[in-house]
C-alpha positions in Angstrom: -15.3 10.0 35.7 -15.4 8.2 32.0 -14.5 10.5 29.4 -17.2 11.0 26.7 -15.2 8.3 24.5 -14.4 5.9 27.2 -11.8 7.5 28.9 -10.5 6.2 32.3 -11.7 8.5 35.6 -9.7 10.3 37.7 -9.2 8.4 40.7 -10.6 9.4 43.9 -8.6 9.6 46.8 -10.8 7.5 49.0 -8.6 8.9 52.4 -10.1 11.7 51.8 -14.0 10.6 52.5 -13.4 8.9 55.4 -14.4 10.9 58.8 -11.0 10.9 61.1 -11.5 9.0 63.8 -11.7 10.3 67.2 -8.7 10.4 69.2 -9.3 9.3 73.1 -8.0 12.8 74.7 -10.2 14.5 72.2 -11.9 17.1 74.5 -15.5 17.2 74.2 -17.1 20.8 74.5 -20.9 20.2 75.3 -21.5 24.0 75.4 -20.3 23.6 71.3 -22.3 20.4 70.9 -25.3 21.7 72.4 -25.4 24.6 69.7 -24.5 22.8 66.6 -27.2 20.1 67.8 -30.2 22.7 68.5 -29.3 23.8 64.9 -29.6 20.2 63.2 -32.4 21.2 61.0 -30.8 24.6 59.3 -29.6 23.7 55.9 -26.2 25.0 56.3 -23.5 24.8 59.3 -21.2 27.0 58.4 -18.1 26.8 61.0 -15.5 29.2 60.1 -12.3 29.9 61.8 -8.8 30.5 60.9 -5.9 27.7 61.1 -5.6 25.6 64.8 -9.0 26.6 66.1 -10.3 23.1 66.6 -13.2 23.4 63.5 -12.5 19.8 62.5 -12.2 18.7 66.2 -15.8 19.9 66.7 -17.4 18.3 64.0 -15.2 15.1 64.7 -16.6 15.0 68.2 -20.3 16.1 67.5 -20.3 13.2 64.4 -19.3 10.7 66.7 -21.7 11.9 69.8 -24.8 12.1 67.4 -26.8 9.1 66.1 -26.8 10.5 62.3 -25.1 9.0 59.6 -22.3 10.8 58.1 -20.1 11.6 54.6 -17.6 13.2 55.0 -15.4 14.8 51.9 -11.6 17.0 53.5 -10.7 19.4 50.2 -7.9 20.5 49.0 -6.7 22.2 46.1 -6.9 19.5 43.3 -10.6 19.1 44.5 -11.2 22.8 42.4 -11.3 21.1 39.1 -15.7 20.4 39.2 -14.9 16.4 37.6 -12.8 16.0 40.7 -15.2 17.1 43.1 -18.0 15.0 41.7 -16.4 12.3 42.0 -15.0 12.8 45.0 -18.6 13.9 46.6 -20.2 11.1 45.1 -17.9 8.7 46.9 -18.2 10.1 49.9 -22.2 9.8 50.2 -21.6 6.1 48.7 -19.3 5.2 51.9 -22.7 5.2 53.8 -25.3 4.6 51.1 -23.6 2.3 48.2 -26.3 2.3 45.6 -27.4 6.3 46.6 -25.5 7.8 43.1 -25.7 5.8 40.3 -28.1 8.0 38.1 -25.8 10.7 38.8 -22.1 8.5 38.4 -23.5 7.5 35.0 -24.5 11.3 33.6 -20.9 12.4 35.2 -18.9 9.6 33.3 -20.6 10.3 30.0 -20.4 13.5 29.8 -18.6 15.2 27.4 -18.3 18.5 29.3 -19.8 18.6 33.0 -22.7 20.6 33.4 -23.0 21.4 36.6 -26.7 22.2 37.7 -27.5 18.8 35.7 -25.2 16.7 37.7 -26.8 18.5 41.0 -30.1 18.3 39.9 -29.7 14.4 39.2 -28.1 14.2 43.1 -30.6 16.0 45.1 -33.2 13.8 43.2 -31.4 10.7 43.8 -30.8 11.5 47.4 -34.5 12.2 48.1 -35.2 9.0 46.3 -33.3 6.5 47.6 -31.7 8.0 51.2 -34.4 7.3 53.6 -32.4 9.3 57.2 -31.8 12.1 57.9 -27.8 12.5 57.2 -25.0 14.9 57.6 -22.6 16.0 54.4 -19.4 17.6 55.4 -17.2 19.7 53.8 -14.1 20.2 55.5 -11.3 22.7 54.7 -13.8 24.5 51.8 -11.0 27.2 51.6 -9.2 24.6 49.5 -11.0 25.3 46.9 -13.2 28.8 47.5 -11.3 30.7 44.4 -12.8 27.4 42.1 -16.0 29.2 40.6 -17.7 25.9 39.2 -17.1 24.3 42.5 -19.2 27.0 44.6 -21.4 27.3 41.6 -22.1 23.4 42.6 -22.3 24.0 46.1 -24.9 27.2 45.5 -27.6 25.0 43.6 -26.8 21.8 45.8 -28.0 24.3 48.6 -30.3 25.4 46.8 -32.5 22.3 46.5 -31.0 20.3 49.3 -33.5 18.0 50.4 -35.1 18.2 53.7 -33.2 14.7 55.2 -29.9 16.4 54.7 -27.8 19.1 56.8 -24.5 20.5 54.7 -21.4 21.4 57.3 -19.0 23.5 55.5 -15.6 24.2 57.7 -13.7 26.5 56.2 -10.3 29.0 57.5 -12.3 31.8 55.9 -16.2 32.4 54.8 -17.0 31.3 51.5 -17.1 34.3 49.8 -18.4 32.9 46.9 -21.4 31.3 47.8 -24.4 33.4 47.9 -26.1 32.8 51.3 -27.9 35.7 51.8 -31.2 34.4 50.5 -30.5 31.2 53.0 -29.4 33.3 56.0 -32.7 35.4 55.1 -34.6 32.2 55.3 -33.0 31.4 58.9 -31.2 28.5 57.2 -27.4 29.1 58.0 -26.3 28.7 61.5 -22.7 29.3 62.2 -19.7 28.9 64.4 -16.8 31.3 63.8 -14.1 32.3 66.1 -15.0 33.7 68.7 -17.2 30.9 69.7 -14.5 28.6 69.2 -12.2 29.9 71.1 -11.4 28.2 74.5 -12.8 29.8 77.8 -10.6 29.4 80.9 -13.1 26.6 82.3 -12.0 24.5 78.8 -8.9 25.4 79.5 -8.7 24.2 83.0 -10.5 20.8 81.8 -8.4 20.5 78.8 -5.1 20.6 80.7 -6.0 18.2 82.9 -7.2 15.6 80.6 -3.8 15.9 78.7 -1.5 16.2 81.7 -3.4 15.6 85.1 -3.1 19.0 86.4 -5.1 21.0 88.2 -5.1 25.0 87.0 -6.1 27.3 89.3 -8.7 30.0 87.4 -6.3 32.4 87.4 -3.6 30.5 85.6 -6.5 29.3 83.1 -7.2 33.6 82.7 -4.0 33.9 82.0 -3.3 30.8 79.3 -7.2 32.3 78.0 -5.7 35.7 77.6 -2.2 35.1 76.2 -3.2 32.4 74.1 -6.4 34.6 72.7 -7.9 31.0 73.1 -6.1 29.6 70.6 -6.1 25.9 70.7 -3.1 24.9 69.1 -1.0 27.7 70.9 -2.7 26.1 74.1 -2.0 22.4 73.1 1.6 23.0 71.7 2.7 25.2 75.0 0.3 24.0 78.0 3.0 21.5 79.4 5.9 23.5 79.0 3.8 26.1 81.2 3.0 23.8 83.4 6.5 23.7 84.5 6.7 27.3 85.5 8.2 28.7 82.3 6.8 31.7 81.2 6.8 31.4 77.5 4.7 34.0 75.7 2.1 31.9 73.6 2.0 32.9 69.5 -1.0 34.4 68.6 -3.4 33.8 65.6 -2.5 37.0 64.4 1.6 36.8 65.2 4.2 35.9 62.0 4.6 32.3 61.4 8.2 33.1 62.3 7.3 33.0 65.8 4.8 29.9 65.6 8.2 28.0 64.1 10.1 29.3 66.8 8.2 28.2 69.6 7.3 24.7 68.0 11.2 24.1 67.4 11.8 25.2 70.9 9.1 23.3 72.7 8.6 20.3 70.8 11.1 19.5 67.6 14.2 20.1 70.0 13.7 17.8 72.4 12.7 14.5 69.8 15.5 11.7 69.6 17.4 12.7 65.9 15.6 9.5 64.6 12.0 11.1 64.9 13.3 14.4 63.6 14.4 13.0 60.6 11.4 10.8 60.2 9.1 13.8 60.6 10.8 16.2 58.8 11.1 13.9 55.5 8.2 12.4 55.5 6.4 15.9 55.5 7.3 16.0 52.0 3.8 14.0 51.7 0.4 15.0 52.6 -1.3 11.9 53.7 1.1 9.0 55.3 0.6 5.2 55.4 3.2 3.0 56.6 4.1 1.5 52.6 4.3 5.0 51.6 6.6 6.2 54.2 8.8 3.2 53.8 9.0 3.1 50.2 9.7 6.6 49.9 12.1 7.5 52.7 13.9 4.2 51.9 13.3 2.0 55.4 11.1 -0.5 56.7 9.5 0.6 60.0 7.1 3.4 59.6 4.9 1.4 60.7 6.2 1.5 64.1 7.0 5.6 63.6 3.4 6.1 63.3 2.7 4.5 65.9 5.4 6.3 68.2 4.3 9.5 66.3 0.6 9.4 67.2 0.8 8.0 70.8 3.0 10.7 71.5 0.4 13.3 70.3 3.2 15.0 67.9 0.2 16.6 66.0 -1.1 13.5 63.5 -4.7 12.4 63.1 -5.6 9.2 61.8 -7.5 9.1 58.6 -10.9 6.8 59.1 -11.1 3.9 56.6 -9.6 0.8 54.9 -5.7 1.2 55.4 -3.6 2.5 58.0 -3.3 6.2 56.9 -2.2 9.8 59.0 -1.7 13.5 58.1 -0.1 15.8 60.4 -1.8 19.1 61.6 -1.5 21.8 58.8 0.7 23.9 60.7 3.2 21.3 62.0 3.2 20.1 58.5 4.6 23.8 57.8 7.1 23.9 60.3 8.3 20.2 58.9 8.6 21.3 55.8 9.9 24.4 57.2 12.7 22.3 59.0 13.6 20.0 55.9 14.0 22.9 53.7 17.2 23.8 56.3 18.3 20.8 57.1 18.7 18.7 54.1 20.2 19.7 50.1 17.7 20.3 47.0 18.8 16.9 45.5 17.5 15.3 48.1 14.8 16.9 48.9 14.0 16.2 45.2 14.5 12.5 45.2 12.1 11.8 47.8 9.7 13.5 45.6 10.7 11.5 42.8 10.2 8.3 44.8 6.6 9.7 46.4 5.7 10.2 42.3 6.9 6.6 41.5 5.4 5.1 44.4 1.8 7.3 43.4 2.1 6.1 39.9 2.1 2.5 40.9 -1.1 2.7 42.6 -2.5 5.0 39.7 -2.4 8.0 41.0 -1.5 10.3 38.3 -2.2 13.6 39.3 -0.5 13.4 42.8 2.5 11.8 41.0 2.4 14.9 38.8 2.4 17.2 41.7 5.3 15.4 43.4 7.6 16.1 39.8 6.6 19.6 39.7 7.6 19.6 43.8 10.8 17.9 43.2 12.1 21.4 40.4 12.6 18.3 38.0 10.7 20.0 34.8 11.4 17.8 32.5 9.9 14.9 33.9 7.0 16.6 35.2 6.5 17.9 31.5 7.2 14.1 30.2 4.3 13.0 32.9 1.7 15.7 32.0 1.9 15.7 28.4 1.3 11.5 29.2 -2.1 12.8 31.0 -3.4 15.8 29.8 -5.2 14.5 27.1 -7.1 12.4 29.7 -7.9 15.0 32.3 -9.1 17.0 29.2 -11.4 14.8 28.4 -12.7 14.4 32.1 -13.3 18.4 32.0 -10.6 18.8 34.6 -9.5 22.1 32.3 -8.6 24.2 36.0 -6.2 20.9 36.3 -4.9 21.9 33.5 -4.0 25.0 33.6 -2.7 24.8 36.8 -0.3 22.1 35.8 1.1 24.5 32.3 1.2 27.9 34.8 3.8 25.0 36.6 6.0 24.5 33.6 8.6 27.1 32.3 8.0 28.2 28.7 11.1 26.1 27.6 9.6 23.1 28.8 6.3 24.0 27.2 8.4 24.8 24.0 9.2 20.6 24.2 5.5 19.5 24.6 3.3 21.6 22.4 0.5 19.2 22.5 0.5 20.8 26.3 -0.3 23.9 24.7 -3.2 22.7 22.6 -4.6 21.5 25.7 -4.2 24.6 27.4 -5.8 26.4 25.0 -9.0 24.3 25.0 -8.9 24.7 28.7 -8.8 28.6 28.9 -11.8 28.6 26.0 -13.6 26.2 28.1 -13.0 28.7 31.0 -13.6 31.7 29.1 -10.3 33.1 28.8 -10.8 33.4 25.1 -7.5 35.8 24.6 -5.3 33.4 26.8 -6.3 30.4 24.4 -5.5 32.3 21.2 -2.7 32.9 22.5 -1.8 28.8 23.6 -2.7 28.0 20.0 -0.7 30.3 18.5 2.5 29.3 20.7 2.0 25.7 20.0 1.3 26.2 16.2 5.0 28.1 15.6 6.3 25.2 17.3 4.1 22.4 14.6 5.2 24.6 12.3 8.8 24.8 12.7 8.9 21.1 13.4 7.0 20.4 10.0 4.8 18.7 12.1 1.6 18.4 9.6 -0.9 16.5 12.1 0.2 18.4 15.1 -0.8 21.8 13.4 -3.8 20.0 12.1 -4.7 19.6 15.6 -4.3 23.2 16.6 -6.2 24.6 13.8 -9.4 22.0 14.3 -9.2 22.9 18.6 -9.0 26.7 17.9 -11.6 26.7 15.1 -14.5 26.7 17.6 -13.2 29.5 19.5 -13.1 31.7 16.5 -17.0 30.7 16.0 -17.2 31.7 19.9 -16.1 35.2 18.7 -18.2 35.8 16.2 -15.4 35.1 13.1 -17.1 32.6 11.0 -14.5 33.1 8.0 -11.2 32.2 10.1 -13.1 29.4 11.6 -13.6 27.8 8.2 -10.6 28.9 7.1 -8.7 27.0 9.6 -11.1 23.7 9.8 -10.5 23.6 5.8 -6.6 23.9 6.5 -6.5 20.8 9.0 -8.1 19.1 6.2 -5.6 19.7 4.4 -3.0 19.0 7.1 -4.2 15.8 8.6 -1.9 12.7 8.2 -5.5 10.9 8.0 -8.1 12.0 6.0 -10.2 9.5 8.1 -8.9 10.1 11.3 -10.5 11.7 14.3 -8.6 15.2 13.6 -10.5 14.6 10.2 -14.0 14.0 11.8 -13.2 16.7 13.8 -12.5 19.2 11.6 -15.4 18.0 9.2 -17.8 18.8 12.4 -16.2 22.0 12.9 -16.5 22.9 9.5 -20.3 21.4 9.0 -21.0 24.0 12.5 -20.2 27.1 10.7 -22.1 26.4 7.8 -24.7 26.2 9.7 -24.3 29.2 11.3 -24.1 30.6 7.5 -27.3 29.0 6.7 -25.7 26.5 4.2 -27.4 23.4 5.6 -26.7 21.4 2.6 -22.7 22.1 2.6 -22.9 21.7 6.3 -24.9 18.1 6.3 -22.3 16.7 3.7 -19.4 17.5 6.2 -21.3 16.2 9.5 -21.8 13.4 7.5 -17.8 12.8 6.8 -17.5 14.0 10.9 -19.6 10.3 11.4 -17.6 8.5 9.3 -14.9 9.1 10.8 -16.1 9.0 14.3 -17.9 5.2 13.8 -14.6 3.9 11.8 -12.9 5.0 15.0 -15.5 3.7 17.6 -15.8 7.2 19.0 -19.4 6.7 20.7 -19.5 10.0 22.2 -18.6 12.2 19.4 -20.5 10.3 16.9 -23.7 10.6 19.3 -22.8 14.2 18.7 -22.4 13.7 15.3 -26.0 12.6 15.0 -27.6 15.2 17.0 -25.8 17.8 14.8 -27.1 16.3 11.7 -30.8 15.7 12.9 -30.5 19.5 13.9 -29.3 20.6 10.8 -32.0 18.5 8.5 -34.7 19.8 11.0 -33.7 23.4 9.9 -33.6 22.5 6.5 -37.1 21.1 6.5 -35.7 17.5 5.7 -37.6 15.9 8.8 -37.8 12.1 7.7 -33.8 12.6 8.1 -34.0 14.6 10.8 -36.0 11.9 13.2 -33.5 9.1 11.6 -30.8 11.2 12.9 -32.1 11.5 16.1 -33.2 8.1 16.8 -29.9 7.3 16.2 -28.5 9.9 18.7 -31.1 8.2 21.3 -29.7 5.0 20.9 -25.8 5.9 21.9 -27.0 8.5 24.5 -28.5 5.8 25.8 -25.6 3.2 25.2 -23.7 5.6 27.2 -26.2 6.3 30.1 -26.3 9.7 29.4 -30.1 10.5 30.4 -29.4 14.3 30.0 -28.0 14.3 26.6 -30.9 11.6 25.9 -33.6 13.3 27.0 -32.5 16.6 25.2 -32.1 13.8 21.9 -36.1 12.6 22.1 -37.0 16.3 23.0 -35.5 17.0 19.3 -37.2 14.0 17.7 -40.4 14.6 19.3 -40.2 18.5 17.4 -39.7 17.1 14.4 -42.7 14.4 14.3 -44.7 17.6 15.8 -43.2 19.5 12.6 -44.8 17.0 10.6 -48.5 16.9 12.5 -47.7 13.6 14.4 -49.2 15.3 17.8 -49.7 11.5 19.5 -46.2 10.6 18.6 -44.7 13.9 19.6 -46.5 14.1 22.9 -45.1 10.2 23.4 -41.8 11.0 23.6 -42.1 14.1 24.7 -43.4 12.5 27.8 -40.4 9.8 27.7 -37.7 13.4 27.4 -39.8 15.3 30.8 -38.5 11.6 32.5 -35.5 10.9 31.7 -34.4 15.1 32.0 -36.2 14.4 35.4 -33.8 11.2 36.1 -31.0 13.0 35.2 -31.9 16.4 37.0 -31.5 18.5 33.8 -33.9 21.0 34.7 -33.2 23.2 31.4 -34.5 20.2 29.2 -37.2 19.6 31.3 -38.4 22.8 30.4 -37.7 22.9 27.0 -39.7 19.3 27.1 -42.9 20.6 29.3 -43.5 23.9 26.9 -42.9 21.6 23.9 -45.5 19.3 25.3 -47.2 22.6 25.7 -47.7 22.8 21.8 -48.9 19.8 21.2 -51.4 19.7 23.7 -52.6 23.0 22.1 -52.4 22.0 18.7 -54.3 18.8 20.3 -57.2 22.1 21.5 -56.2 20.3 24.9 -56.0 23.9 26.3 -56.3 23.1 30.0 -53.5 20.8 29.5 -51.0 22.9 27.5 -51.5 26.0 29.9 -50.6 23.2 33.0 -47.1 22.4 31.0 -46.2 26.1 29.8 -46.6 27.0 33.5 -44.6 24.1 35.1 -42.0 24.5 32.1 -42.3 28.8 32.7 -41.2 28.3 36.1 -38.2 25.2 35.8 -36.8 27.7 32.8 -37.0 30.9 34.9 -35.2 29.0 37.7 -32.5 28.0 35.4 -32.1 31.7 34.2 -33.1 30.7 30.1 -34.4 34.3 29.2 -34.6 32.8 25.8 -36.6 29.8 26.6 -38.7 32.4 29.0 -39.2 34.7 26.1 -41.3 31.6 23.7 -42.7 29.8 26.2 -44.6 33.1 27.1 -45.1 33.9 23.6 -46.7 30.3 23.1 -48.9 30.3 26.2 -50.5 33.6 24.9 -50.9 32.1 21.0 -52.6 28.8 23.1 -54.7 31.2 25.2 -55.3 33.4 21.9 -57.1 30.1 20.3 -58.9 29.1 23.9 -60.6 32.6 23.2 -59.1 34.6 26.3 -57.9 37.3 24.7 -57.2 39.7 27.5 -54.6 37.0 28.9 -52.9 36.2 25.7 -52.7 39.9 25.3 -50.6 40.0 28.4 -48.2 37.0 28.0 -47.5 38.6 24.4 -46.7 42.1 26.1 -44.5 40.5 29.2 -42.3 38.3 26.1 -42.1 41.2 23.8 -40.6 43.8 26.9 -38.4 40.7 27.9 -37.2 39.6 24.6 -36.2 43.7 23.8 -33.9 43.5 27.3 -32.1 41.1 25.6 -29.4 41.6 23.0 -30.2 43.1 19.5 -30.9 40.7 17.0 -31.8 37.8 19.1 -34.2 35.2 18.1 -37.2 33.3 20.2 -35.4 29.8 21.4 -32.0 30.9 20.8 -29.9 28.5 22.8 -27.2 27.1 20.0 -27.9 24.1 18.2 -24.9 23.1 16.3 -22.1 24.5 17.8 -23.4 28.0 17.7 -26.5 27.4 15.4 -29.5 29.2 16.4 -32.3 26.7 17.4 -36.0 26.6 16.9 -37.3 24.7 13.9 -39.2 26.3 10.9 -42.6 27.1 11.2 -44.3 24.7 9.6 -48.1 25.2 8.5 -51.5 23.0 10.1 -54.1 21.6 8.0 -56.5 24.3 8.9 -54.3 26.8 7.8 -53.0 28.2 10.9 -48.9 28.7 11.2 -47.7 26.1 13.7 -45.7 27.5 16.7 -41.7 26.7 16.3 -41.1 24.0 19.1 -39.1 25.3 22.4 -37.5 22.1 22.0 -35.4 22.4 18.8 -32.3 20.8 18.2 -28.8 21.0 20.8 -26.0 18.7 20.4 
């Protein structure tokens, strides 16, 4: 993803949307095949198991046995940050359908913070546009990432409108507990595999043993391996030859210690290995996915090549990663015991410098984030705090704030202490996250350090990055307060900490209702922004002025301001943040009785929101349109939009928007003379707008960072008050 200002993406790990390939003594289970197939037209396959009971294996085999096309996406734990998964999902689908995502590649890269349902809503209409077959979308090891809420809140809505020429697999070690699937299941849309389906019967057993060794089991021997091994397939894979030969070895069970899985892998297969394959094994474990540059550059030697090959033809529990390049990754559990076996074999130094060589070898091929991990893997702080405080900015900007946080809960406070602009980051991150008290109390570790350094700019930066959270809390006064003081701090009074603090000081005067004050400092906040050739944050800019004039009743500058918003939204590809910029300019010519040119690009924001699958602007844009049709007396019409834009804003849970469009439809039915209906839409808004919070007003999503929206009432030429517009100003 591009940060809103041009910022670089994150790079996508393409080894990890590539389906493995299937191995040749891959046992197919027809009985296994036969059920996921008879289920092909559910929405979900859910197959969920714990560790080593063959869920990839299944899906591996059933992808390659069916006709359907496939993306595949394997998790893991940097795939919780939202940005990343985007990215990463995106990639996936365009492995098999190139042009499928571009709608939905350019809203993520322009956006300054990622709103999820929009970048869903843009996918699923983009995949029923422009994918033709019927394909299958995989999800592999989803436990990766089941404690990331934006991620299953992504996954949620994408099942949630999943068109009909798609199946999602999800294969997890435990059930998502965070998706909510009972509405689906309901529905009869979720078929699953779990455990007990998965394990393998003594007839599997018998064929599986035979195909790896070329012996015959009698059925009792298969009942027994079925029974001690609880059909555990990795038990049965890591002890079937060794029982072959007559030794009785109980098998570890899913539920034993991993103390005794070790045990029985060092006994029957590490011990016997010639010393060179240990040591390649157990120090090339340090990384997750292996090529044969990789291994060689980072274990210091020049035929991994040839170990890989040796490694995988002797089944020693690697799978071959699908795709450009010759890339492995060992079973999950081996990996363990590797790691396991280094960690007793070999000193902290150098177990440290081949994570220092994996991070230089990672950050040559611009891979930032899985160099970072390697530092903070090798106990080497200081570097990893050099490297982070090098990209934080960066993955801030991308939205990656769980990234962040995750990479500061690595670092010990002394090495925080050295890097406060960490801090700052991290602060911004846990407001983003809602973690208000955790990023008050970032900012107020990393200002002591400004401070004591007599760093001016550095504390200018704290105060303008905490001054929105104080608005979040209600404390209007401190948020001035400290916009006004990094004013007074910055090195550059026409810097971006400048423009920023100007915006964040023009934002609560809004909120004050001192639109004049407030347009004077959004004004300075675009100075600085276009001197800079910030494009993002002076579209922003823009749409905070045109707001701000549109309450003010000044709606020439309004429109001006908003045209001008149009024209870098659209410079940037943003069709969300566009369409939600000419829903704002079409209120303001409606303001001012210009019903043809309102309705115009009203018309132009339903598309574009459409495009872009921001179903919350789409409302706002279909009950605006609603007005002007009425104010048109095109009655017929305006009740047609209230109700498609009633229903979009109900699925999107906008009680606000809920609240006016049902107050409008009953003003619109009021003048269409049925008075018994307009009766009831003004009954059903008034009880819903008193469940909501005292002192809330009709339309009140935020307009300028916290500014209530909804445009004056203005008054029509025949004397009747004109209804406030549900589109009103965002930025």
């Amino acid at each position: 993803m591009r940060a809103a200002d041009g910022d670089p993406s994150p790079p996508v790990i393409v080894t990890k949307v590539r389906p493995p390939r299937r191995r040749r003594d891959l046992l197919s289970r027809s009985r296994l095949i036969d059920y996921v197939s008879d289920n092909i037209d559910r929405k979900l396959l859910l197959v969920s198991a714990p560790a080593g009971y063959g869920k990839t294996s299944l899906l591996i085999d059933f992808v390659h046995a069916s006709d359907f096309p496939v993306s595949w996406y394997r998790l893991d734990s940097g795939d919780s940050d939202p940005v990343v998964f985007f990215e990463h999902l995106l990639t996936a689908i365009e492995q098999t359908y190139p042009d499928a995502c571009q709608r939905t590649r350019a809203a993520l890269q322009s956006e300054e913070k990622v709103d999820v349902e929009s970048i869903v809503g843009s996918l699923v209409n983009e995949i029923d546009e422009k994918i033709p077959d019927f394909f299958l979308l995989v999800l592999d090891d989803y436990q990766n990432i089941d404690d990331s809420l934006p991620v299953n809140r992504a996954v949620d809505t994408l099942l949630h409108y999943l068109p009909l020429n798609v199946q999602l697999i999800i294969s997890s070690r435990s059930l998502p507990t965070k998706l909510t699937l009972t509405r689906l299941a309901g529905e009869g849309q979720v078929a699953g595999v779990g455990q007990e389906q998965l394990r393998f019967t003594p007839l599997e057993i018998q064929s599986l043993v035979e195909q790896l060794h070329g012996k015959l089991l009698s059925e009792m021997e298969c009942e027994r391996l079925a029974r001690e091994s609880e059909g555990w397939i990795t038990a049965l894979v890591l002890g079937s030859e060794r029982l072959l030969d007559g030794i009785r070895i109980g098998l570890a069970r899913p539920a034993a210690d991993k103390v005794r899985l070790f045990d029985f892998l060092a006994k029957e297969v590490y011990s016997d290995l010639p010393d060179h394959v240990r040591a390649f094994l157990t120090q090339s474990a340090v990384l997750e996915e292996l090529s044969p540059s990789l291994c060689d550059f980072v274990l210091d030697r020049d035929d991994s090549a040839d170990m890989l090959s040796w490694v995988e033809e002797h089944n020693l529990f690697v799978s071959r990663i699908e795709g450009e390049g010759d890339w492995h990754r060992y079973h999950q559990l081996f990996h363990d015991f590797l790691l396991d076996r280094l960690a007793e074999a070999t000193s902290p130094d150098a177990i440290s410098l081949l994570h220092h060589r994996a991070a230089d070898w990672y950050d040559a091929v611009g891979q930032p984030a899985v160099a970072i991990r390697h530092l903070l893997a090798s106990g080497d702080h200081g570097a990893a705090a050099d490297r982070i405080n090098g990209e934080v900015a960066a993955a801030h900007a991308q939205g990656r704030w769980q990234t962040v946080v995750r990479w500061a809960d690595s670092l010990p406070e002394e090495e925080l202490a050295a890097y406060p602009s960490i801090l700052v980051h991290l602060g911004m991150a846990h407001s983003y996250v809602g973690d208000v008290a955790a990023a008050f109390k970032a900012f107020e570790s990393a200002q002591g350090i400004y401070v004591r350094r007599g760093d001016t700019e550095g504390e200018a930066a704290v105060l303008v990055s905490r001054a929105p959270v104080w608005r979040i809390v209600g404390s209007l006064d401190n948020a001035a307060s400290d916009s006004r003081r990094a004013l007074e701090l910055a090195v550059d009074p026409n810097g971006l900490t400048a423009g920023l603090a100007h915006r964040s000081l023009g934002a609560s005067l809004v909120q004050r209702g001192d639109m004049a004050a407030a347009a004077e400092e959004l004004q300075r906040a675009l100075a600085c922004f276009e001197s800079h050739g910030a494009i993002a944050s002076a579209a922003h800019a823009q749409t905070d002025l045109s707001a701000t004039y549109q309450l003010s009743g000044e709606i020439e500058r309004a429109i001006h301001h908003s045209r001008a918003a149009c024209e870098l939204w659209e410079q940037l590809g943003n069709f969300g943040a566009l369409a939600l910029a000419l829903n704002n300019m079409a209120t303001a010519y409606h303001q001012q009785g210009r019903f043809e040119e309102a309705r115009h690009w009203l018309l132009e924001a339903v598309e574009k929101a459409r495009l872009a699958g921001v179903r919350r602007v789409e409302a706002m844009a279909l009950i605006s349109l609603g007005d002007v049709l009425a104010d048109l007396n095109d009655f017929v019409g305006a009740h047609e939009h209230y109700q498609r834009g009633l229903e979009l804003a109900q699925v999107v849970g906008d009680r606000a928007l809920v609240c006016y469009g049902l107050a409008a439809q009953g003003e619109a039915l009021r003048l269409d003379g049925d008075l018994r209906r307009a009766r009831n839409r003004v009954r059903v808004s008034a009880r819903r707008l008193r469940a909501r919070h005292a002192g809330a007003r009709l339309g009140g999503v935020r307009a300028v960072d916290g500014a209530p929206r909804g445009r004056r009432a203005g008054v029509r030429s025949d004397g009747r008050a004109a209804r406030g517009s549900a589109g009103a100003p965002v930025p």
